[in-house]
C-alpha positions in Angstrom: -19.4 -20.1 -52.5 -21.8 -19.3 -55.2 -22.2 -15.5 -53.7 -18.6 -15.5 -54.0 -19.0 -16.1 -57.9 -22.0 -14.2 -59.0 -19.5 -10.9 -57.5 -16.9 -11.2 -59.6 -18.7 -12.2 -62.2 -20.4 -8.3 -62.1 -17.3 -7.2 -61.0 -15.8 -8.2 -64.7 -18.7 -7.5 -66.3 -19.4 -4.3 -65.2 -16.0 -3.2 -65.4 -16.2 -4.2 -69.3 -19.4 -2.2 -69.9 -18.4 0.8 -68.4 -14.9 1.0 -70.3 -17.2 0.5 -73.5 -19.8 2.9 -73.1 -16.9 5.4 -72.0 -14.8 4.6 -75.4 -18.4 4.8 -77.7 -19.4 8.3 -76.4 -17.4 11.1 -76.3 -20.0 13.8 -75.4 -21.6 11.9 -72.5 -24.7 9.7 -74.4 -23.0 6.4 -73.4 -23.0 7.6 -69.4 -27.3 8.9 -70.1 -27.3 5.2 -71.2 -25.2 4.0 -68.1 -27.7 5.7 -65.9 -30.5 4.2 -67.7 -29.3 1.0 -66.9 -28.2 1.2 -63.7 -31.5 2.2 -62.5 -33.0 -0.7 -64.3 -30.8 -3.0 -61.8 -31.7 -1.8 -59.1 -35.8 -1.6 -59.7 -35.2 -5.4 -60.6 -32.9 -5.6 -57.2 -35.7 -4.4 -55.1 -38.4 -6.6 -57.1 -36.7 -9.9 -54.5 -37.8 -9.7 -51.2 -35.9 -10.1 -47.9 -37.8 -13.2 -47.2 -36.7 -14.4 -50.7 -32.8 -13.8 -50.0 -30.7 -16.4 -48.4 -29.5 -15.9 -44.9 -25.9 -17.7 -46.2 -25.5 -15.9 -49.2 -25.8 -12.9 -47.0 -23.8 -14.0 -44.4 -21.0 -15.0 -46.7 -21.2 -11.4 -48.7 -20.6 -9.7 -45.6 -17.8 -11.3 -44.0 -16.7 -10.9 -47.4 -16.9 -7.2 -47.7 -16.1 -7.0 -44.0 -12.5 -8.6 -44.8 -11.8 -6.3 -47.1 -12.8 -3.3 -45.1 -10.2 -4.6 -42.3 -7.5 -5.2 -45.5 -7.7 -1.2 -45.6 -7.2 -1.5 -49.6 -9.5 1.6 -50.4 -9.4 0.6 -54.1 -10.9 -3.3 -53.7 -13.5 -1.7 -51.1 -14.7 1.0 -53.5 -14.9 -2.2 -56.4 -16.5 -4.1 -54.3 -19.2 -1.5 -53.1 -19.5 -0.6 -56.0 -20.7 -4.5 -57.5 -22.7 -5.1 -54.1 -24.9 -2.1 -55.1 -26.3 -3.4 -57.9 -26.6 -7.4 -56.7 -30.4 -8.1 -55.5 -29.2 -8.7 -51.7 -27.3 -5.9 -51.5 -29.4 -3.9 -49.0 -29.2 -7.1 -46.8 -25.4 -7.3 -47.3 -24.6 -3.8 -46.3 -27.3 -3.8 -43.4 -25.9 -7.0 -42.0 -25.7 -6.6 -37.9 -24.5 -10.5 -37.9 -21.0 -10.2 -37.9 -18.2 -10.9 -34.9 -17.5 -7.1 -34.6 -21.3 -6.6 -34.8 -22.1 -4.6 -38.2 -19.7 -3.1 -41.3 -20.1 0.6 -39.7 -18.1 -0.9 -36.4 -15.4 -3.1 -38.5 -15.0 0.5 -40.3 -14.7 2.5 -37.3 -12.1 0.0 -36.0 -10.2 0.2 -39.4 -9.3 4.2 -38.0 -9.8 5.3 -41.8 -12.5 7.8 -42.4 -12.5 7.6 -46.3 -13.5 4.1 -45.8 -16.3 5.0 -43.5 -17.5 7.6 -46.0 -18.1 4.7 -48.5 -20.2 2.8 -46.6 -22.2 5.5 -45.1 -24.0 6.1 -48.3 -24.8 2.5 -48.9 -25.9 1.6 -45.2 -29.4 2.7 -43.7 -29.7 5.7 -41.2 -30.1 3.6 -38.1 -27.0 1.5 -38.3 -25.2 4.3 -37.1 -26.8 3.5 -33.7 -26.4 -0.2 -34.0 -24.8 -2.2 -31.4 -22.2 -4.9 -31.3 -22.8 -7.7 -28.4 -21.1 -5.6 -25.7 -23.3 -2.6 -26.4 -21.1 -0.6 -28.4 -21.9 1.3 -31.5 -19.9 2.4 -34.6 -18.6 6.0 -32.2 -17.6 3.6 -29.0 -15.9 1.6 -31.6 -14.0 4.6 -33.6 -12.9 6.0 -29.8 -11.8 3.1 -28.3 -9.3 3.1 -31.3 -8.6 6.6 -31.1 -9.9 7.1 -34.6 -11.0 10.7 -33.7 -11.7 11.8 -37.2 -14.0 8.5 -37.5 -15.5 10.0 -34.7 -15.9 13.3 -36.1 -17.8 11.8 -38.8 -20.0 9.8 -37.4 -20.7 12.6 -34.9 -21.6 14.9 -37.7 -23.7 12.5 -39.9 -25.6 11.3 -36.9 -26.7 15.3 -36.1 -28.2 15.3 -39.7 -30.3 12.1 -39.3 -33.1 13.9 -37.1 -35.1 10.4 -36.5 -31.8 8.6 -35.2 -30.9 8.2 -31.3 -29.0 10.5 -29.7 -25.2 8.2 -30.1 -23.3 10.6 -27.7 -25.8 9.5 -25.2 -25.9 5.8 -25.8 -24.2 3.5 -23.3 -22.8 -0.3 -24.0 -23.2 -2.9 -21.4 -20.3 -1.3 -19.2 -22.2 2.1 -18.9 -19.8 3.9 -20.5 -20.7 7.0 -22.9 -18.6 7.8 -25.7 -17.3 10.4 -23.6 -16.6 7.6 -20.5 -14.5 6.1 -23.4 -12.9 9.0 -25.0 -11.6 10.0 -21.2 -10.2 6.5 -20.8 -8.3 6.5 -24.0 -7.1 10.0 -23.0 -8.4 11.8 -26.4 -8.3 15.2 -25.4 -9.1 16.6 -28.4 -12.1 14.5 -28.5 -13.1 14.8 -24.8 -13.1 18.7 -25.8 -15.4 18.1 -29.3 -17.9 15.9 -27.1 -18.7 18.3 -24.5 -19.1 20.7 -26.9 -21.4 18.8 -28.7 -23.6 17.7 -25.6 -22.3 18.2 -21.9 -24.9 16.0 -20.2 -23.3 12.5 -20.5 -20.3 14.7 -18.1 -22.9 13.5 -15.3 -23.7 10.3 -16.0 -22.3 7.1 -14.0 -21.2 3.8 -15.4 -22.1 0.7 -13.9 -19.0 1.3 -12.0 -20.1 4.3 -10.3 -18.0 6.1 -12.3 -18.5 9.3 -14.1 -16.1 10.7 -16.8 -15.0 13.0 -14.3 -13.9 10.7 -12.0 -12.8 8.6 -14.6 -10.5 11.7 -15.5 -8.9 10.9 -12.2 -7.6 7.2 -12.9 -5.7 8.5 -16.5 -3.6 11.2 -14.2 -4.1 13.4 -17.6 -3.9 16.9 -17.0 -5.1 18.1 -20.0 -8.0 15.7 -19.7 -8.7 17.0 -16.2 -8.0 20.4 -17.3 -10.9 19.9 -20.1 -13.5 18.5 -18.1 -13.5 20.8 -15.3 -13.3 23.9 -16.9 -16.9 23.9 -17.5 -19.4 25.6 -15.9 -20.7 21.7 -13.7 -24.0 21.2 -11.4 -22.3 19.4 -8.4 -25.8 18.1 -7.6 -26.4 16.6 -11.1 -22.9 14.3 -11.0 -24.0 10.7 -10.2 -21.7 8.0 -8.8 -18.7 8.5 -6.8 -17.6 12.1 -6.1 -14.8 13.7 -8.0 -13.0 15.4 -5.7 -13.2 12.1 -3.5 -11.2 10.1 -5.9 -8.7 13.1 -5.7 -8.3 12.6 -2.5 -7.7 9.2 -2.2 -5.0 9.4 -4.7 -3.2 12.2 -2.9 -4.0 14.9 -5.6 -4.5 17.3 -3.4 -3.4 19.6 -6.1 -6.5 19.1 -8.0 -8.7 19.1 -4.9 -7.3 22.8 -4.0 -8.5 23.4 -7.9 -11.9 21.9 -7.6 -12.3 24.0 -4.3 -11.1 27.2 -5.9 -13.4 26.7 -8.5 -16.7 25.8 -6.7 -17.6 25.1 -3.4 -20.5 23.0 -3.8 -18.5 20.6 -5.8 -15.7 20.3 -3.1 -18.5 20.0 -0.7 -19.5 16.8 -2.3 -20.8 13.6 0.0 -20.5 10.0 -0.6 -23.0 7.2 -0.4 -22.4 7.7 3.7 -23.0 11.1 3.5 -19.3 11.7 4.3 -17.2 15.0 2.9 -13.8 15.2 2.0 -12.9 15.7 5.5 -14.3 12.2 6.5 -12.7 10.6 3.8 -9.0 12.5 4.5 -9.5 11.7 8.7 -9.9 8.1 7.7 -7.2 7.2 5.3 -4.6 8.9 6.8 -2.2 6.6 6.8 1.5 6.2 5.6 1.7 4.2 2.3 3.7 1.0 2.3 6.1 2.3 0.1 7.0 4.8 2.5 6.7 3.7 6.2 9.0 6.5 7.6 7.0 9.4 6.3 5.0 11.2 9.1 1.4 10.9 8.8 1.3 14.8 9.0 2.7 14.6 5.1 -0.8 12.8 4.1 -2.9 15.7 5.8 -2.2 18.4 3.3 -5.8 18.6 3.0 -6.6 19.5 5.9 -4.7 23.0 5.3 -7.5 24.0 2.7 -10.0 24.3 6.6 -10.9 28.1 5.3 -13.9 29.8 6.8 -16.0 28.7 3.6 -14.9 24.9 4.1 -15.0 25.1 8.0 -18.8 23.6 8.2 -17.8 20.8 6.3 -15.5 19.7 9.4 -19.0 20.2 11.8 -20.9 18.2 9.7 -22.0 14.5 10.6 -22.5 11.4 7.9 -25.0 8.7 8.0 -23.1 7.1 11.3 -23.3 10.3 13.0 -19.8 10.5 13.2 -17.9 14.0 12.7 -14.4 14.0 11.1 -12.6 14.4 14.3 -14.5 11.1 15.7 -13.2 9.2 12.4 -9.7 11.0 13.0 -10.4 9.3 17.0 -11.0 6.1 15.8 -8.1 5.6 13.6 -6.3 6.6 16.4 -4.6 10.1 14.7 -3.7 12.6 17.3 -2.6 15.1 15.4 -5.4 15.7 13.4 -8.0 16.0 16.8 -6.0 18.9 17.4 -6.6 20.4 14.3 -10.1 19.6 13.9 -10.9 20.2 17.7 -11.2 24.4 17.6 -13.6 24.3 14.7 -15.5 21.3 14.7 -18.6 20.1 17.6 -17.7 17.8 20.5 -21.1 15.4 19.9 -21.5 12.7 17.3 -24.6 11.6 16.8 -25.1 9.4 19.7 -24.0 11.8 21.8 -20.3 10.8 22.3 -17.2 13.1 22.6 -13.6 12.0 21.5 -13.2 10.2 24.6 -15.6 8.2 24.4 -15.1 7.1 21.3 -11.1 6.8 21.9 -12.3 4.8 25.2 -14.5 2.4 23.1 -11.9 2.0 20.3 -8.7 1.2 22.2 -6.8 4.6 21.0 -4.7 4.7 24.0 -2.3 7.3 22.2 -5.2 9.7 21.4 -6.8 8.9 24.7 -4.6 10.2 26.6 -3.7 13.1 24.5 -7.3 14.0 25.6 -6.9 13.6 29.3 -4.0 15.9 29.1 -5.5 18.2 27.5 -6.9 21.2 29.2 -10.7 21.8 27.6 -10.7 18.0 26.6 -10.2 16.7 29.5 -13.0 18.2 31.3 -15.3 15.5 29.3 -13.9 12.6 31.2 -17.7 11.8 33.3 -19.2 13.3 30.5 -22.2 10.5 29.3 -23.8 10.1 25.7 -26.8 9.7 25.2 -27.4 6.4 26.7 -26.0 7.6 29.9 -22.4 5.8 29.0 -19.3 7.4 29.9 -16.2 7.2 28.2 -15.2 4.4 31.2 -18.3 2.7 30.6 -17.6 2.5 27.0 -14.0 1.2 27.5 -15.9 -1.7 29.8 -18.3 -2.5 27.7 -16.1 -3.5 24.3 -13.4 -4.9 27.3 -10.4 -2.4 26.4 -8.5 -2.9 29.0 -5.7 -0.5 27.2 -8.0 3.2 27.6 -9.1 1.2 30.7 -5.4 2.0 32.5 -5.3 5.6 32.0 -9.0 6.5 32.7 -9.1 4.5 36.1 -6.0 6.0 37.2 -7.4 10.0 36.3 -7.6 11.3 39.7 -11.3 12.9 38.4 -12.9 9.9 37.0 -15.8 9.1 38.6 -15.8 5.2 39.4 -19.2 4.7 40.3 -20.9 6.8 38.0 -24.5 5.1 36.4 -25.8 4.9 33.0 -29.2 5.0 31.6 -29.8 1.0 33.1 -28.4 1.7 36.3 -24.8 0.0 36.0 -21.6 1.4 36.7 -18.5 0.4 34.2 -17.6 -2.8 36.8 -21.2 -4.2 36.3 -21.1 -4.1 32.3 -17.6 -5.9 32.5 -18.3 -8.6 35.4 -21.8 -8.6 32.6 -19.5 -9.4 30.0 -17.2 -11.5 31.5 -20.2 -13.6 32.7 -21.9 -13.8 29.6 -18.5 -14.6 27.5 -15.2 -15.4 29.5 -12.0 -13.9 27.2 -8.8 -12.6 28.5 -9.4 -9.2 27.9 -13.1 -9.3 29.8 -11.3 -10.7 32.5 -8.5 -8.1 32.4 -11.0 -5.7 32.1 -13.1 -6.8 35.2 -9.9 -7.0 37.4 -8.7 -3.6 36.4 -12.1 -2.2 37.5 -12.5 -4.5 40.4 -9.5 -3.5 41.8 -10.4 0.7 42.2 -14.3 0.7 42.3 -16.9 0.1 44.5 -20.5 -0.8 44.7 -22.5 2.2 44.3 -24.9 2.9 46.9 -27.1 5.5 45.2 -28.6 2.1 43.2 -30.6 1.7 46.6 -32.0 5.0 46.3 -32.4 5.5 42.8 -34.1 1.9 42.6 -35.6 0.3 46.1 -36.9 -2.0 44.4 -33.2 -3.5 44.1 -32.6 -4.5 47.6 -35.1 -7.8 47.5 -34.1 -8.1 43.4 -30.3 -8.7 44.6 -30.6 -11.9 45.4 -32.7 -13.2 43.1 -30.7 -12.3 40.4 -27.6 -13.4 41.7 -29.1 -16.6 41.7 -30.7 -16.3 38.0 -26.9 -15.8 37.0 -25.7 -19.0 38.0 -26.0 -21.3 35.0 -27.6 -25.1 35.5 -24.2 -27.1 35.1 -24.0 -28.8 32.0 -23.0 -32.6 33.2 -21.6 -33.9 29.3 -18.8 -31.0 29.2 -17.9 -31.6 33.2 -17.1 -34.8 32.2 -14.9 -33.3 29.3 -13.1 -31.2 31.6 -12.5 -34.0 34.4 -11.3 -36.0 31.6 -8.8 -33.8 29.8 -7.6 -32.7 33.9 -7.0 -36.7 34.2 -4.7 -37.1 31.3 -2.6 -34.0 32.6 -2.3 -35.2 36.0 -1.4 -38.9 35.1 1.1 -37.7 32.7 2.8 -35.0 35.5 2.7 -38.5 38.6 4.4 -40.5 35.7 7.2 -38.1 34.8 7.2 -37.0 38.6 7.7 -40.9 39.4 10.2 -41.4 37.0 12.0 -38.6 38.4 12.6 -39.7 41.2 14.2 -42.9 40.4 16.0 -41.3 37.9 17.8 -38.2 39.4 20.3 -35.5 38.4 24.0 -37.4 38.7 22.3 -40.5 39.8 23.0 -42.8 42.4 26.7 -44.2 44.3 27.7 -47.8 42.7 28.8 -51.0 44.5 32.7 -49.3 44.2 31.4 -46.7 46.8 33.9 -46.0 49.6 31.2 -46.9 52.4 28.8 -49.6 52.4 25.9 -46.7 53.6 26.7 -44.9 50.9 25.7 -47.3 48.1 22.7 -46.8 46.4 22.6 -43.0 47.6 22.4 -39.9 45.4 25.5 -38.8 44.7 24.6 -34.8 45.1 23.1 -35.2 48.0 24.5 -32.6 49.8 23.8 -30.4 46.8 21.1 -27.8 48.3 19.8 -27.4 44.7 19.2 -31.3 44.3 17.1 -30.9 47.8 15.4 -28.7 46.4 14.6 -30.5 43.4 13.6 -33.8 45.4 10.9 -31.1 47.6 9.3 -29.8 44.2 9.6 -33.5 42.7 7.9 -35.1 45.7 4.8 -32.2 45.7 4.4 -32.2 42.1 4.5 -36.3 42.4 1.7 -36.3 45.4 -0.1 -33.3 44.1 -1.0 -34.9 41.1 -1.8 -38.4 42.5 -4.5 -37.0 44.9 -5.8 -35.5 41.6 -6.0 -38.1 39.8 -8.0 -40.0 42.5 -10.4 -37.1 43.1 -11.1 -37.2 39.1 -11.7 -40.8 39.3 -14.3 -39.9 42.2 -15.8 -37.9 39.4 -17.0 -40.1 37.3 -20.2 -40.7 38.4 -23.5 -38.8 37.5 -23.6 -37.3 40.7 -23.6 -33.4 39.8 -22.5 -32.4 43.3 -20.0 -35.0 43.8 -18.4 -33.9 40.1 -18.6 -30.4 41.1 -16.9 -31.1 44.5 -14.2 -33.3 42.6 -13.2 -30.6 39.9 -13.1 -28.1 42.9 -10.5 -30.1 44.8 -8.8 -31.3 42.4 -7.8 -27.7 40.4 -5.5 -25.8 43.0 -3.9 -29.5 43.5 -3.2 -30.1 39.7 -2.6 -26.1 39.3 0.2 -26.9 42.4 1.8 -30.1 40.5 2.6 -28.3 37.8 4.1 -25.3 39.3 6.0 -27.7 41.3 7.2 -29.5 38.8 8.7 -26.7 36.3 10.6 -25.8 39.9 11.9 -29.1 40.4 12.7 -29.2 36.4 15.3 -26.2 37.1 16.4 -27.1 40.3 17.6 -30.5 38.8 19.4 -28.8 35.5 21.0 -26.3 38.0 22.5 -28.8 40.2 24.4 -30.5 37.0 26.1 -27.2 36.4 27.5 -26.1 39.0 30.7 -26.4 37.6 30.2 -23.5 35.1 28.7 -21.0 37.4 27.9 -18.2 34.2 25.8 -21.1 33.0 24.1 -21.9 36.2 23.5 -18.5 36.8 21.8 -17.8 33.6 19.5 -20.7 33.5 18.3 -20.0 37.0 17.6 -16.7 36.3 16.1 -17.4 33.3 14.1 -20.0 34.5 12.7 -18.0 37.4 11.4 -15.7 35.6 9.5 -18.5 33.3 8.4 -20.2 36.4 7.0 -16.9 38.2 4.7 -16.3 34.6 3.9 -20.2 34.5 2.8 -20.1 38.3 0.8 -16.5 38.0 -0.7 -17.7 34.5 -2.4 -21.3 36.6 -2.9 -19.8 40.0 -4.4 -16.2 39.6 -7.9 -17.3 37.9 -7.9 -20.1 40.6 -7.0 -17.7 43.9 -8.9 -14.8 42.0 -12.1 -16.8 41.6 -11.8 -18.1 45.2 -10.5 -14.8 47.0 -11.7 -12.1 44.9 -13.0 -10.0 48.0 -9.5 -9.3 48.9 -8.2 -6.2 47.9 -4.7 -6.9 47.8 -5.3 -10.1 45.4 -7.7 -7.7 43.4 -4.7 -5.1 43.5 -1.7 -7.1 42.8 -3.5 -8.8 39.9 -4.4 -5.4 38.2 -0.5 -3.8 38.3 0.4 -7.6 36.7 -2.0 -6.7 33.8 -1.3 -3.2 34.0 2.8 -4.4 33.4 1.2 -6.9 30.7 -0.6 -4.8 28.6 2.2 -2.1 28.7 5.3 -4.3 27.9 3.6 -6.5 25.2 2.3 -3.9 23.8 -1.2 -5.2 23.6 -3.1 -4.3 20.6 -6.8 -3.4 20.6 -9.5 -4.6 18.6 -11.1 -2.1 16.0 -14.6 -2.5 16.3 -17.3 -1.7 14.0 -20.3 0.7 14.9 -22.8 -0.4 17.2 -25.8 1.6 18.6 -25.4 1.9 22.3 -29.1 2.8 23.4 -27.7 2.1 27.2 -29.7 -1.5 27.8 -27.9 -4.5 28.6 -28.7 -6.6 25.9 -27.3 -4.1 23.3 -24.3 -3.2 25.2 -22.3 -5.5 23.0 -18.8 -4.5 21.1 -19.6 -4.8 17.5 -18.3 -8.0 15.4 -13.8 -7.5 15.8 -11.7 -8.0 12.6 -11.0 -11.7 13.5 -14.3 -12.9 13.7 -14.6 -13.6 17.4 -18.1 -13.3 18.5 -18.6 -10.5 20.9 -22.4 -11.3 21.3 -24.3 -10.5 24.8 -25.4 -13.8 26.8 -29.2 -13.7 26.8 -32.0 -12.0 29.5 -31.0 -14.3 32.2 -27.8 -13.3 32.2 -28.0 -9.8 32.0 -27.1 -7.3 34.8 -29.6 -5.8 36.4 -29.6 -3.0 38.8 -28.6 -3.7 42.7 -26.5 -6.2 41.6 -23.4 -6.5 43.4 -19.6 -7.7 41.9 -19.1 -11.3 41.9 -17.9 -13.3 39.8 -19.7 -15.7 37.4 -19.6 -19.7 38.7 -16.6 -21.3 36.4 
């Protein structure tokens, strides 16, 4: 380019003149002359304007210059400085902000050399120090991200003496960081040290990560760096974003955490965006790292041994939830640590709940009934909150059926006791299971239903109740909705066809099959060979129920197809316990048939009878108990046999509970809802007309 030219055309001619005037005077004429004339070029350099000067030409120049600078060849830089000073665009050249890297003071600071930087800085304006690249970085981000400390130095120093430039230690680029965010990150101690002397304040400053160089510190695991940062004299309340000694703490440094607290109190005593201290933070993550599954949780409380009487408040005081840290240590279900925390810290959360009732409502069954046993704690088993809940009420109303166990089967539970809306524990869960039918509302409502009673004091307390007990009985029952009656009947159709067709088949078809014409009698052609087999009797009994079981279903199904509401209700009515007998009948006559072909092998008989009995005793529980509960829930023995079943379920599958969120309890119906579980599933109340009012009595909802 013609730019390209015109310098090393000066660059010769230049050179030449300056060797000549050298050689002519020995006692320093030539140079007066030199002078002379180098001020003449530049008072014709200035005579063109910057509207005059070609944004190419400059463009090219600088790219030019700014190869060179990244070549690192001090003695082609200084040449070619030297000719751009005395070409008419040369002001526009060195001033360029154009460029990839932004301007010539960044591509210098990247080079790491500080002699370069020293020849530009006396060519460049004042303000360029402070220039910015496209991600918000000037010349001193630059010169640290490359750990070109003395390039830092430098531009430190020059920028003090230009009184009318920005503060650079305090500019940020576009990530938020300070040259001191960056000097952390690149783990330039030296120049961590040199910043904070020069100007401490960016030490408090976040980045759009929330991030301040003091947390920051944390993420390099640099001792020196920490060492550095926190030796100064800090204002806890001036350090923005996330807390220091937070980010100790969930990185297990509880090395540096016992150093922060040693050193000030205030900043150990920091809070988070929740308003929760380092004893918040350490009850929650308590937890085993997957690295190391055997190691006892107790390992990953050290911090909890730095509770002195200037840090015990912290463990009393409550975040933006309300909670304590012994009610987070509760919910996450960490015994050990409730009996740390329990001497120094205060029973109530915010809401008025103790550790039971939140163990009750979370499904800690471990720390619930560390509670119960022990000797102050379990006193607070009919304690109520401030909505009038008790810990049982809780337990019923986000259907945990796990805390349920133990706290109905406390010899000083109160059954009956009533919240704020007048409703004992069984009227929230027959509430719930109404509104929202799930196994664990229904294990829930059996377990209560099977030890409580109605309260009577609801008569006193409310009279009102006694001529409200019907009405909203009847409010409960939902209008049937004809279009998924019809889905039912039709899905109970294809079941029951299917069991008379394979019941049918069955018995035309049966285990060892029939005598042949080369039978030894005439009467016994035709005949089942294992007839005398008591197991094959069996299995032509179970064949022949399940077989008329399900035909008299199918024909009360076909009954229901008719827009007759009554007549379809009537229909699925009849025809349940009927299909619910089929196919218990059937999985019976199933085993009885494979049994009687084994009776050769008796091991093997015996095993798959056994085996299959105990399949067939869940099958026929798991298809008759909602039926016969529904129907016969008045009887205490039903009520009773079905709660030790769940009891046995809960205990020997290990049933897991849900971890719910927080929800406000304020003791009404409608807001008596668990919070949203981890899976998604939608624990939402029903609406007003299916709420539970008080006077009602226990029944069941119509299914």
């Amino acid at each position: 380019m013609e730019v390209k030219l015109s310098i090393e055309e000066d660059e010769v001619g230049t050179d030449t003149s300056i060797k000549e005037e050298v050689q002519k005077d020995e006692g320093g004429a030539s140079l007066y002359m030199l002078d002379d004339e180098m001020d003449s070029m530049k008072e014709e350099k200035t005579a063109r304007t910057a509207e005059q000067q070609d944004p190419a030409e400059v463009y090219a120049a600088a790219q030019k210059l700014a190869n060179i600078i990244k070549g690192a060849n001090v003695e082609d830089i200084r040449s070619t400085i030297e000719m751009l000073a005395y070409q008419t665009d040369s002001s526009a050249i060195f001033n360029f902000r154009g460029l990839s890297r932004g301007s010539l003071l960044h591509i210098a600071a990247a080079t790491g050399k500080s002699h370069i930087l020293r020849l530009l800085l006396d060519h460049v304006d004042a303000d360029l120090i402070a220039a910015k690249d496209d991600w918000g970085n000037t010349p001193l981000h630059i010169a640290t991200k490359a750990k070109a400390f003395e390039v830092a130095y430098m531009l430190i120093h020059q920028a003090r003496e230009l009184p009318n430039v920005e503060n650079i230690l305090r500019i940020k680029n576009k990530h938020g960081n300070t040259a001191l965010h960056e000097a952390v990150l690149t783990r330039g101690v030296g120049l961590v040290s040199h910043l904070l002397r020069e100007d401490l304040e960016p030490v408090y400053w976040k980045n759009k990560y929330q991030k301040s160089p003091l947390y920051l510190a944390l993420e390099t695991d640099d001792s020196e760096i920490l060492e550095v940062l926190f030796s100064n004299s800090l204002e806890p309340s001036r350090i923005e974003g996330l807390a220091p000694v937070h980010g100790a703490i969930v990185r297990r440094n509880y090395d540096l955490a016992a150093r922060i607290l040693k050193k000030d109190v205030k900043l150990f005593a920091m809070t988070d965006s929740r308003g929760g201290n380092v004893f918040h933070l350490a009850a929650c993550m308590n937890w085993p790292r997957p690295w190391e599954p055997s190691r006892p949780r107790t390992n990953h409380a050290r911090l909890f041994r730095l509770i002195q009487p200037e840090t015990e408040y912290l463990a009393r005081e409550q975040d933006k939830d309300g909670d304590l840290p012994i009610h987070i240590a509760n919910k996450m279900g960490y015994v050990e640590l409730i009996g740390k925390l329990h001497p120094i810290s205060n029973l109530l959360n915010g809401k008025g709940q103790t550790v039971l009732h939140v163990a009750a409502k979370y499904g800690r069954t471990s720390a619930l009934r560390y509670i119960l046993r022990h000797l102050e704690l379990g006193m607070l088993i009919n304690e109520s909150d401030h909505a009038g809940n008790t810990a049982l009420h809780l337990a019923a109303m986000h259907s945990q059926p796990a805390t349920l166990i133990p706290l109905v089967l406390d010899e000083r539970i109160c059954l009956n006791h009533l919240n704020h809306e007048c409703m004992t524990a069984l009227d929230i869960a027959l509430d719930r299971w109404g509104s929202d039918s799930t196994l664990r509302k229904f294990f829930a409502y059996v377990l209560l239903a099977s030890t409580s009673a109605v309260s009577m004091d609801i008569l006193v307390l409310k009279p009102e109740a006694r001529n409200e007990a019907f009405s909203i009985v009847q409010s409960r029952k939902e209008k049937p909705n004809l279009n998924l009656m019809k889905e039912v009947i039709n899905s109970r159709l294809v079941v029951a066809t299917l069991v008379a067709t394979v019941t049918f088949a069955a018995g035309f078809a049966v285990p060892g099959g029939f005598n042949g014409t080369d039978a030894a009698s005439k009467d016994y052609r035709g005949i089942a060979t294992m007839l005398d087999n008591r197991m094959f009797q069996a299995f032509a009994i179970c064949n022949t129920i399940a077989m008329f079981c399900s035909i008299t279903s199918v024909i009360n199904l076909i009954w229901a197809q008719t827009k007759d509401i009554d007549l379809v209700t009537s229909a699925l009515s009849h025809s349940e316990a009927l299909l619910t007998i089929a196919l218990a009948a059937m999985s019976v006559a199933f085993l009885t048939g494979v049994i009687s072909t084994l009776g050769k092998l008796p091991w093997l008989a015996n095993t798959i009878f056994y085996l299959g009995l105990v399949f067939v005793l869940i099958i026929t529980v798991a298809i008759l108990s909602r039926y016969f509960f529904v129907r016969w829930h008045n009887l205490r023995l039903i009520r009773l046999l079905l709660s030790w079943n769940i009891r046995a379920y809960i205990y020997f599958w290990r049933v897991e509970a849900y971890t719910l969120d927080d929800s406000e309890e304020d003791g009404k119906a409608s807001s008596t809802a668990a919070s949203q579980p981890p899976n998604g599933a939608s624990e939402s109340r029903a609406d007003d007309s299916t709420t539970a009012k008080c006077g009602d009595t226990p029944h069941p909802p119509n299914l």
